[in-house]
NUBAMAR-896158 format. One record per residue (C-alpha): residue in one letter; y, z, x. Coordinates in steps of 0.2 Angstrom, whole numbers. Layout:
N
<atom><fimi>a</fimi><north>Y</north><up>Z</up><east>X</east></atom>
...
END
This chain:
67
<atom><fimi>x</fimi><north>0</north><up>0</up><east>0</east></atom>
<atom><fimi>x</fimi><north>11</north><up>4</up><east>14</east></atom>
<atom><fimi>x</fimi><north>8</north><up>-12</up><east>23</east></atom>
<atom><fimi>x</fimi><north>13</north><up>-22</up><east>5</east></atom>
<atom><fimi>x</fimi><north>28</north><up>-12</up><east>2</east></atom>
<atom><fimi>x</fimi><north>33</north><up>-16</up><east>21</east></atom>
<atom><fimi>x</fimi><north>30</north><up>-35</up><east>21</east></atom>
<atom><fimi>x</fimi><north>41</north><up>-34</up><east>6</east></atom>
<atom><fimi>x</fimi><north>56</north><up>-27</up><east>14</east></atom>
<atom><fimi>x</fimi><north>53</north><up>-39</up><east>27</east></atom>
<atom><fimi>x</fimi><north>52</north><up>-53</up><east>16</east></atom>
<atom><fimi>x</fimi><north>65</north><up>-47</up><east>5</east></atom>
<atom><fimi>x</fimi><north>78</north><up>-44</up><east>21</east></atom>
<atom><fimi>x</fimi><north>74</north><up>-62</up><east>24</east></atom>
<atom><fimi>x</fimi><north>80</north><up>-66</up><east>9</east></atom>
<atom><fimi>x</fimi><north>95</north><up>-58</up><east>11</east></atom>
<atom><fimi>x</fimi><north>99</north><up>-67</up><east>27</east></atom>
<atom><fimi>x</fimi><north>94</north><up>-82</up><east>20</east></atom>
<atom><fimi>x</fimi><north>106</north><up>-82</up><east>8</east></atom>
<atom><fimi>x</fimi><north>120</north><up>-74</up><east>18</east></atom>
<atom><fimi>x</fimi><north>120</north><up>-88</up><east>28</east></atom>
<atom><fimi>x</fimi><north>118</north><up>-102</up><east>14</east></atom>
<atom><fimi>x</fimi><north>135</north><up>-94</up><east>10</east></atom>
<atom><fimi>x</fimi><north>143</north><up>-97</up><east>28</east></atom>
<atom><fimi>x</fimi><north>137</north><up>-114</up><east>29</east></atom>
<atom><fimi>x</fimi><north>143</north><up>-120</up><east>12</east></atom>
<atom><fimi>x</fimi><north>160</north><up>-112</up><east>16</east></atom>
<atom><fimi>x</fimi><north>161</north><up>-121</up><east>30</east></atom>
<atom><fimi>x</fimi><north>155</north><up>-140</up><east>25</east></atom>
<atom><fimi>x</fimi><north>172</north><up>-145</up><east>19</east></atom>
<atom><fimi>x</fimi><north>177</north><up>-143</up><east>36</east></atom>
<atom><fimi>x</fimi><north>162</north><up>-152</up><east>46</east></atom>
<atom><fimi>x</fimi><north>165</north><up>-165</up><east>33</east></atom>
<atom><fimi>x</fimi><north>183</north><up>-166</up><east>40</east></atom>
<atom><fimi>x</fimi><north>179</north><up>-163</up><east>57</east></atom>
<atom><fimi>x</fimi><north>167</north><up>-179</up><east>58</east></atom>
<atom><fimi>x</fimi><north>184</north><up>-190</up><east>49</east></atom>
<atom><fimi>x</fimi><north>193</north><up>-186</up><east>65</east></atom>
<atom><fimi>x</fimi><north>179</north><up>-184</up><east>79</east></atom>
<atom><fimi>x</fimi><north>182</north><up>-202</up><east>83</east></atom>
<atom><fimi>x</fimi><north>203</north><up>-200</up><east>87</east></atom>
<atom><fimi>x</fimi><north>199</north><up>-184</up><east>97</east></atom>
<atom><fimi>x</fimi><north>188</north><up>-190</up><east>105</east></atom>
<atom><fimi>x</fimi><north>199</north><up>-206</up><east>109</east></atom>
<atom><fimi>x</fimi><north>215</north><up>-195</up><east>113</east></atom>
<atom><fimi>x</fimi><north>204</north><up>-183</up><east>124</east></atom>
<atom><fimi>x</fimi><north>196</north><up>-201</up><east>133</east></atom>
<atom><fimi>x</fimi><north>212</north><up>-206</up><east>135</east></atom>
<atom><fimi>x</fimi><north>221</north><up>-191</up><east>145</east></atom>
<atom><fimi>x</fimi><north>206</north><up>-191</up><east>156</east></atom>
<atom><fimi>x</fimi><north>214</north><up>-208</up><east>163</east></atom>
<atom><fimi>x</fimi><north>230</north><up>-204</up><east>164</east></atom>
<atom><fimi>x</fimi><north>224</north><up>-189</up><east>175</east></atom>
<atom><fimi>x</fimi><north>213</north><up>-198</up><east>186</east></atom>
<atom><fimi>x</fimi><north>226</north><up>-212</up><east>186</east></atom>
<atom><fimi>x</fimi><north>240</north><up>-197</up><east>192</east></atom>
<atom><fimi>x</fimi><north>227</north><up>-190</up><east>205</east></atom>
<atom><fimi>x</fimi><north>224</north><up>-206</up><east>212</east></atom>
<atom><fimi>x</fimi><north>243</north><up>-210</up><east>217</east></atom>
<atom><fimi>x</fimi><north>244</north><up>-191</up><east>226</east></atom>
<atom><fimi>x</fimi><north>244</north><up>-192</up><east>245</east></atom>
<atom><fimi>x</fimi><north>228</north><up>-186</up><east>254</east></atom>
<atom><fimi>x</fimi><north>235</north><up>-186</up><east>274</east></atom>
<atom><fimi>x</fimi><north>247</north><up>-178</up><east>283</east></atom>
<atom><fimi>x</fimi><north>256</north><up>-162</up><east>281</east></atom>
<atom><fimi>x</fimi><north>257</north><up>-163</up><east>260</east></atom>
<atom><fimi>x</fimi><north>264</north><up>-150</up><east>251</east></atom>
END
């Protein structure tokens, strides 16, 4: 009896947690949904300051007394 009642708590704490998290992730599928709209120029923008850095870096002076 003991064993039953414990695999019930068990089963009903994962329940719980379960649901808990069904909660969390409904909340937060308006904003994934949005996310993935804008992934794309992100990830565009971020791509495109890489350049400009690399770019920059490349024109720095390597030799001599730089400061």
């Amino acid at each position: 009896m003991r064993n039953s009642v414990n695999r019930k708590r068990i089963e009903l704490e994962l329940l719980r947690r379960s649901k808990t998290l069904s909660i969390v992730l409904e909340a937060q599928i308006p904003y994934l949904d949005e996310w993935s709209a804008m992934e794309e120029d992100y990830s565009v923008s971020i791509t495109e300051a890489i350049q400009a850095l690399l770019n920059a870096s490349m024109q720095l002076p390597t030799g001599g007394n730089v400061r």
